[in-house]
N, C-alpha and C positions, 0 to 999 in steps of 0.2 A: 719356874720353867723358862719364863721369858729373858731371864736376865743370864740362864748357860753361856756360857763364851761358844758354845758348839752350837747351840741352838740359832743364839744370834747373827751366826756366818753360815748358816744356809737359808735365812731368811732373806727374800727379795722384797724389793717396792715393787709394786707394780703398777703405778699409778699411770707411768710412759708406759708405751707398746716392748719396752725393754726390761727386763727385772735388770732392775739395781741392788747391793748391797743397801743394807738400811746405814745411812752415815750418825745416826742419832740412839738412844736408845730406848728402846719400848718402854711407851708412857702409858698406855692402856690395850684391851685387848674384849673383841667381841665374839659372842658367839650366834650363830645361825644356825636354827633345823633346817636341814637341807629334805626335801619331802624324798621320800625311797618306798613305793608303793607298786609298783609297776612290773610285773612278772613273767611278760612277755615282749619281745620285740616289735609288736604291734603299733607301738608309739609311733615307729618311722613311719608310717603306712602314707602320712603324708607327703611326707618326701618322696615319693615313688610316683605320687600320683598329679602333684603341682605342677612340674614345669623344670626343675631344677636339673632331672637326670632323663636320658635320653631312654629309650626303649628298652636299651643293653642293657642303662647301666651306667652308659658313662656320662659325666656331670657337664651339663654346658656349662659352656666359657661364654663371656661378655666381655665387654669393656666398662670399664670405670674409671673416672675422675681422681676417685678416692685410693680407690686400691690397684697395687701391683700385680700382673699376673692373677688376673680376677675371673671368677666363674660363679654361676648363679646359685650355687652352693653356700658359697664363703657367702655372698650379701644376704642371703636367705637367711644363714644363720647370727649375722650379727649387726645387718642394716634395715632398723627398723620402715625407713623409704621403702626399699627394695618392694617388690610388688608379691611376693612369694614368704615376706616374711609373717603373715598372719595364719601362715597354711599350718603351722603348728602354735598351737593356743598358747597361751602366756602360763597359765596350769602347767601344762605338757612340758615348756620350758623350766621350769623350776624343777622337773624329778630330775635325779641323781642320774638316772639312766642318759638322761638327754643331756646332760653336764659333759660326762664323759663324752659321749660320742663328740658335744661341743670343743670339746679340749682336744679331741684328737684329730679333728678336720682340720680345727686351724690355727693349732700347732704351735712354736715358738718362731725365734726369731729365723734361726737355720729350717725351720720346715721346707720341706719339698712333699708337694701334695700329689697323692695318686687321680688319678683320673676318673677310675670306678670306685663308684660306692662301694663294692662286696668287702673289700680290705678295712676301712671304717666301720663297717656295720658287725665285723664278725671278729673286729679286735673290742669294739666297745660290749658286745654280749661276753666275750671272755674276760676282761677287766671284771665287768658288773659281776659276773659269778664265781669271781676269784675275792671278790671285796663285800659281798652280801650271804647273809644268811637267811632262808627260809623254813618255811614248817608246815605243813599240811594242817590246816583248822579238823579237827575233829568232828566239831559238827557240820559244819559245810564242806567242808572237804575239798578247800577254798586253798590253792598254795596262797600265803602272806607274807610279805619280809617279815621279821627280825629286828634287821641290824639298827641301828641309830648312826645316820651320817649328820656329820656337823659340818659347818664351816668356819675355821677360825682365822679371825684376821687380827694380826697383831700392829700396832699405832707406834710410829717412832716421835709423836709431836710436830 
């Protein structure tokens, strides 16, 4: 699969803050469970109540050293320093739910970030339920995913 000429040219490095083209070619290839357990949006609940967004809604802005056009969002979610980033558990970080939302705040290279949460919160609940499947347990009567999410990363050496 790794060695497709199609496959290999939409592969990125992502090791820079830029995906590259892989210049080399896959020498190995791992996989990860990625945890998908989570069936409500309740996960965010911390984010509402930390610090990061304002009363509305809308996300303060900071300054930073480190990052451009920065707000206490973006270092929440990816600056272990930041003072906000323990408000969501290390668990809580690892489900699939919280990935997305992750991937969608802060974006690629071209992003341009909304200022209010609600856009983030109610694209990554329709991603998640376009990408997951659940089932009502019989006996608990318990909804549960399903699906099996992985994460595969391929190694150019």
């Amino acid at each position: 699969f790794f060695r497709d000429p199609e496959v290999i040219s939409s592969l990125r490095n992502m090791e820079s803050r830029i995906p590259v083209p892989f210049d080399k070619p896959v020498v190995s290839v791992s996989v990860e469970h990625v945890p998908c357990t989570k069936t409500s949006m309740e996960l965010f609940d911390p984010i509402y109540s930390c610090g990061v967004l304002r009363p509305s809604g809308d996300v303060v802005k900071c300054f930073s050293d480190v990052y451009t056009d920065c707000d206490e969002l973006q270092l929440m979610l990816q600056d272990e320093g930041s003072k906000h980033y323990h408000s969501v558990e290390r668990k809580e970080r690892k489900e699939f739910l919280f990935r997305i939302f992750k991937h969608l705040r802060l974006g690629g290279e071209l992003c341009e970030y909304e200022d209010h949460i609600d856009p983030y919160i109610s694209t990554t609940k329709q991603i998640y339920k376009d990408l997951i499947s659940v089932r009502k347990d019989a006996d608990t009567k318990q909804i549960c995913v399903v699906s099996t999410v992985l994460k595969v990363s391929a190694y150019d050496g």
